[in-house]
GUFI-839465 format. One record per residue (C-alpha): residue number from 1; y, x, z. Coordinates in pm, 1 decimal. Layout:
// residues N
[site NUM,[Y,X,Z]] ...
//
This chain:
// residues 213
[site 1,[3544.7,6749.9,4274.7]] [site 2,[3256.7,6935.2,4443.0]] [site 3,[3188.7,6870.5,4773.1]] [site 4,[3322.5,7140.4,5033.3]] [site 5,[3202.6,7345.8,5348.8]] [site 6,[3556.9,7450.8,5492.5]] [site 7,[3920.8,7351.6,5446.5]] [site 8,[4229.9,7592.6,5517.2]] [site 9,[4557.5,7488.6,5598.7]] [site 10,[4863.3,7658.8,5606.5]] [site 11,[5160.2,7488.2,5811.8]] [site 12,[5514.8,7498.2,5725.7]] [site 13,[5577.7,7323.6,5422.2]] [site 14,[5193.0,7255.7,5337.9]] [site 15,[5090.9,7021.7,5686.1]] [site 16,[5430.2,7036.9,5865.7]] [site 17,[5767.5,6898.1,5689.9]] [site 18,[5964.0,7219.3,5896.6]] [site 19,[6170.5,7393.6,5576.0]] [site 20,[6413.9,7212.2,5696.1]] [site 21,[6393.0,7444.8,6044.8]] [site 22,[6421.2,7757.3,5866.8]] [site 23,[6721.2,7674.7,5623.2]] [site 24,[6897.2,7577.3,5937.8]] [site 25,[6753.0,7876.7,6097.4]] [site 26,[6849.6,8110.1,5793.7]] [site 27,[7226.5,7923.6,5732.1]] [site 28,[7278.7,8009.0,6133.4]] [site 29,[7120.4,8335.2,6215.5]] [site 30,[7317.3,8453.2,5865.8]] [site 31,[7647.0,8267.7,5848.2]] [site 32,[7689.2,8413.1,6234.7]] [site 33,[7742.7,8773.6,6052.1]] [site 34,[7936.5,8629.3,5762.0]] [site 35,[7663.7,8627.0,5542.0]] [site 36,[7580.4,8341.9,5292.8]] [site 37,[7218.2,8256.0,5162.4]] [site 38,[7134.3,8437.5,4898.8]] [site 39,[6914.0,8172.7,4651.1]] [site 40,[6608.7,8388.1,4630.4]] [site 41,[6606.7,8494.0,5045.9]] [site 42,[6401.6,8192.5,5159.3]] [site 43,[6140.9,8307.1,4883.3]] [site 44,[6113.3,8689.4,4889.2]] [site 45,[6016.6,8593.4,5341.2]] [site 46,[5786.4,8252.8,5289.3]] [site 47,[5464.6,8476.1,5275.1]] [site 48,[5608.9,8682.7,5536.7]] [site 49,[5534.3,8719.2,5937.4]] [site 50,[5836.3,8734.9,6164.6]] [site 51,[5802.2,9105.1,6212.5]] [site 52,[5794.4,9160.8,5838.5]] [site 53,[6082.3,8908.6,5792.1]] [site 54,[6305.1,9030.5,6046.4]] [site 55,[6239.4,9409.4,5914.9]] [site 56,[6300.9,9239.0,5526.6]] [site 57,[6664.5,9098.8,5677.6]] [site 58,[6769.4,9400.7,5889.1]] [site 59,[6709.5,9648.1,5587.2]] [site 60,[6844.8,9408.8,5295.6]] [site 61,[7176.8,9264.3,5507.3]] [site 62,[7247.0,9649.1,5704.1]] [site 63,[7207.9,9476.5,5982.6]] [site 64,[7274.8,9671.0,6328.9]] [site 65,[7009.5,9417.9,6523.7]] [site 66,[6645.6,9559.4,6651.5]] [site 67,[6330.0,9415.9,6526.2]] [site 68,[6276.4,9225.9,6835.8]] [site 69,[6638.4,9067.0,6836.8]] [site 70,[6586.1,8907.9,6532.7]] [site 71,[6290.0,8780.2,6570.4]] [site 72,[6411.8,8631.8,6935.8]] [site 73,[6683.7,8501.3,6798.6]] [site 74,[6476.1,8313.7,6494.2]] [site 75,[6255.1,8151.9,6786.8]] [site 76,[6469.7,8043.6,7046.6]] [site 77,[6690.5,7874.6,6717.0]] [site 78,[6376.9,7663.4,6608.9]] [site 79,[6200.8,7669.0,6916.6]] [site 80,[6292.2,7312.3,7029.4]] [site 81,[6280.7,7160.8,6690.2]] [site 82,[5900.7,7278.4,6624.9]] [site 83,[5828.5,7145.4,6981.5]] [site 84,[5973.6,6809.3,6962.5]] [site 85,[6135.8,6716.4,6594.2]] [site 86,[5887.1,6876.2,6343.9]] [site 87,[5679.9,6575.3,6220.6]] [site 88,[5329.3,6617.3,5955.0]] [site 89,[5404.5,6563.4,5557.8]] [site 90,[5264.7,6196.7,5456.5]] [site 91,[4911.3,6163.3,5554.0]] [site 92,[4860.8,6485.9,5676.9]] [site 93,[4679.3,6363.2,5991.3]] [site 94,[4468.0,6097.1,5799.0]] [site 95,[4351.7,6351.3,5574.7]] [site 96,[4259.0,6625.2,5837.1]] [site 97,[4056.0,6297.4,6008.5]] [site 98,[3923.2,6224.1,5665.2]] [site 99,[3785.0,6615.2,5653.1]] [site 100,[3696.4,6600.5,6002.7]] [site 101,[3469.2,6319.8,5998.3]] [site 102,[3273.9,6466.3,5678.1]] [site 103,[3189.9,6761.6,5882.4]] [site 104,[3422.8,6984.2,5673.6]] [site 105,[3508.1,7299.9,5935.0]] [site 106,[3881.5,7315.0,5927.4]] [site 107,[4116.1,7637.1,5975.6]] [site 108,[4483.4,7722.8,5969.3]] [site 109,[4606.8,8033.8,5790.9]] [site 110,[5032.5,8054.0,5862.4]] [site 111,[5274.4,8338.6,5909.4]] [site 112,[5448.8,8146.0,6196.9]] [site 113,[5407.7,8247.0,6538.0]] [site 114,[5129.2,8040.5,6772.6]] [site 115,[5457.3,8025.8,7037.7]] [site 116,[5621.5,7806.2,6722.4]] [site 117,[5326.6,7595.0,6618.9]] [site 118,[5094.1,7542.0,6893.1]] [site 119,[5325.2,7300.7,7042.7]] [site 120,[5379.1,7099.2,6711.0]] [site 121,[5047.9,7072.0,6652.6]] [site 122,[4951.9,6974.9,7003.9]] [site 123,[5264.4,6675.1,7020.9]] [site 124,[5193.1,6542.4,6639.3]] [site 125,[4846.1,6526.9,6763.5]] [site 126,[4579.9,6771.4,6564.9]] [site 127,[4549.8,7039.5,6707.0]] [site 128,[4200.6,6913.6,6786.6]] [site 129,[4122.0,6935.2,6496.4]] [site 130,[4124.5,7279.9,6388.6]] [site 131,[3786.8,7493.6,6438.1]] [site 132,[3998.9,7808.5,6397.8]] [site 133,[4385.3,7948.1,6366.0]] [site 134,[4462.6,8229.3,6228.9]] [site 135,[4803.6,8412.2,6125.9]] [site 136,[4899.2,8702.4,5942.2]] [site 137,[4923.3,8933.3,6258.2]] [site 138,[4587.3,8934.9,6333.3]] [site 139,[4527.2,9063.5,6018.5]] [site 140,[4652.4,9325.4,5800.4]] [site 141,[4833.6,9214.8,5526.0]] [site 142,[5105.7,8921.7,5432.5]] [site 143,[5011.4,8609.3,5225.6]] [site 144,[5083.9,8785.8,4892.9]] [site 145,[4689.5,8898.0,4977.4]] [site 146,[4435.8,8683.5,5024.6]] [site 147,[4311.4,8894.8,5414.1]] [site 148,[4426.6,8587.6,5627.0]] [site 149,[4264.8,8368.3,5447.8]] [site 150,[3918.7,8562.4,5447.0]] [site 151,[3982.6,8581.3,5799.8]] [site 152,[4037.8,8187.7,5843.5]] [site 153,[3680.5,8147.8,5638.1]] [site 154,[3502.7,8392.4,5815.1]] [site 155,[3611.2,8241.3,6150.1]] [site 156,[3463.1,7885.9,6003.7]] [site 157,[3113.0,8035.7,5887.4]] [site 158,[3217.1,7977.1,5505.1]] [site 159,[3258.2,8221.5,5194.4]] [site 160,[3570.0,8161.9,5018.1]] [site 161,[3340.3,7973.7,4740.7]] [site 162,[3256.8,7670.2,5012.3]] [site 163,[3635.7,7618.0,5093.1]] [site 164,[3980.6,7490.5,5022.0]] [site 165,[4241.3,7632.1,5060.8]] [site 166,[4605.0,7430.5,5090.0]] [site 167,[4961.1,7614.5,5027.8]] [site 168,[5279.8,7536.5,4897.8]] [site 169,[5429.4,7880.7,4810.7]] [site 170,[5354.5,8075.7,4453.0]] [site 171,[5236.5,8404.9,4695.5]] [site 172,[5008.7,8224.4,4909.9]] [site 173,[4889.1,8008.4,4619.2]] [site 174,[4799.4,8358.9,4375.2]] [site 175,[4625.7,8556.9,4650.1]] [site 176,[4434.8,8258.5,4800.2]] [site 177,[4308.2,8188.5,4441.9]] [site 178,[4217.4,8616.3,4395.5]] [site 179,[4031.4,8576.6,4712.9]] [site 180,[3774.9,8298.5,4510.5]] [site 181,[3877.6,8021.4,4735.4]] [site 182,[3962.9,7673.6,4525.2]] [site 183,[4306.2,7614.9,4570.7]] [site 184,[4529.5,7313.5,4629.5]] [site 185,[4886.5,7348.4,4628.8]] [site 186,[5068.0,7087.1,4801.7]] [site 187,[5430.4,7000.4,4637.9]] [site 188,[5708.6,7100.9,4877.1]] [site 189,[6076.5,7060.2,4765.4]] [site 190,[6177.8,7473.8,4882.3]] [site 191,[5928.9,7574.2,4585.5]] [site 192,[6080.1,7332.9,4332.3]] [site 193,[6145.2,7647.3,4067.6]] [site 194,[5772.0,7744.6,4085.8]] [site 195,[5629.2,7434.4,4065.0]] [site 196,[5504.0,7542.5,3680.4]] [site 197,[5340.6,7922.8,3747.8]] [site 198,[5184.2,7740.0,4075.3]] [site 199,[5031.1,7441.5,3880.9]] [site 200,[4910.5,7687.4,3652.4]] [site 201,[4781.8,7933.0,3868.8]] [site 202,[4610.0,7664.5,4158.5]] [site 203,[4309.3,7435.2,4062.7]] [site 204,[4513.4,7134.0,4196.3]] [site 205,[4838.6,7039.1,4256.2]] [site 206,[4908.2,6680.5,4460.2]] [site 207,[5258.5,6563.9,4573.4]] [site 208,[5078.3,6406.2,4905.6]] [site 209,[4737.9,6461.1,5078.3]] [site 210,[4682.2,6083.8,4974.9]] [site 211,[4579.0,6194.6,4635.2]] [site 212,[4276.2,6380.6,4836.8]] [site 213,[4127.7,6066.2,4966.2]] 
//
């Protein structure tokens, strides 16, 4: 494999093992109105910010909630897990050391909110490591489009040629790929019925960032 410039990272389910937040999250925040998971909810919101998620959930359930209710009562539900229980997929941190001491410029690209990840990044450890952070509402459009990542490059000094970019969700995985950036996707059990289309559409596919190494 050639030899890259820049490395981009999204978080949950890519570098942090946190699905299991959200389901919890979703089965809570839902089951409160007596309303059950629908199977395809988690995917039509992974490439989504919280504003875009909560405005996806208000107008698909009828809820009565604001915008801002929502997405207040998403964070204060995972707040203390992401701060203190979220923990890095196998050698997440080795690998991000192994970049690091290449000289590989490292960014994160996520939909979560900085008030979510900053502290599980900072108590697993890495946050160091990042030369940049971006998320999707600094920019204009969602992960089905390949803006945040641009963004993350840009930030780093690359073009999308001189990076990698790592994702575990079929949007993120297309648009990162449409933006020219080589893509790994990173096998995460909430995508199970994409894995196919994503090994098809990414230029490599690896169950755990040992493979990398």
């Amino acid at each position: 494999m050639k030899e890259f410039k820049g490395a981009i990272f999204d978080l949950d389910g890519t570098i942090l093992d946190s699905m299991w937040v959200w389901k919890q999250v979703d089965m809570n925040f839902l089951g409160k109105r007596g309303i059950q998971v629908p199977p395809d909810y988690v995917k039509e919101i992974s490439a989504l910010n919280l504003n875009t998620a909560a405005i996806y959930t208000i107008e698909r359930f009828g809820l009565p909630d604001s915008v801002e209710s929502v997405m207040q009562e998403w964070f204060e539900m995972a707040e203390k897990e992401y701060a203190e229980d979220v923990q890095l997929k196998n050698d997440a941190r080795e690998y991000l050391a192994y970049l690091k001491a290449k000289g590989v410029k490292l960014a994160v690209a996520t939909s979560s909110s900085d008030g979510l990840f900053l502290p599980c990044l900072e108590h697993n450890g890495i946050y160091e490591f990042f030369d940049a952070i971006v998320t999707t509402m600094e920019v204009e459009r969602g992960k089905e489009f390949p803006d945040v990542y641009q963004e993350a490059a840009r930030r780093i000094g690359c073009k999308p040629s001189e990076c990698m970019v790592f994702e575990d969700i079929l949007k993120g995985v297309r648009a990162a790929k449409e933006g020219g950036f080589y893509v790994v996707a990173v096998e995460e059990e909430h995508s199970k019925e994409d894995w196919q289309e994503i090994r098809e559409v990414a230029d490599r596919y690896i169950e755990e960032f040992e493979e990398m190494m």
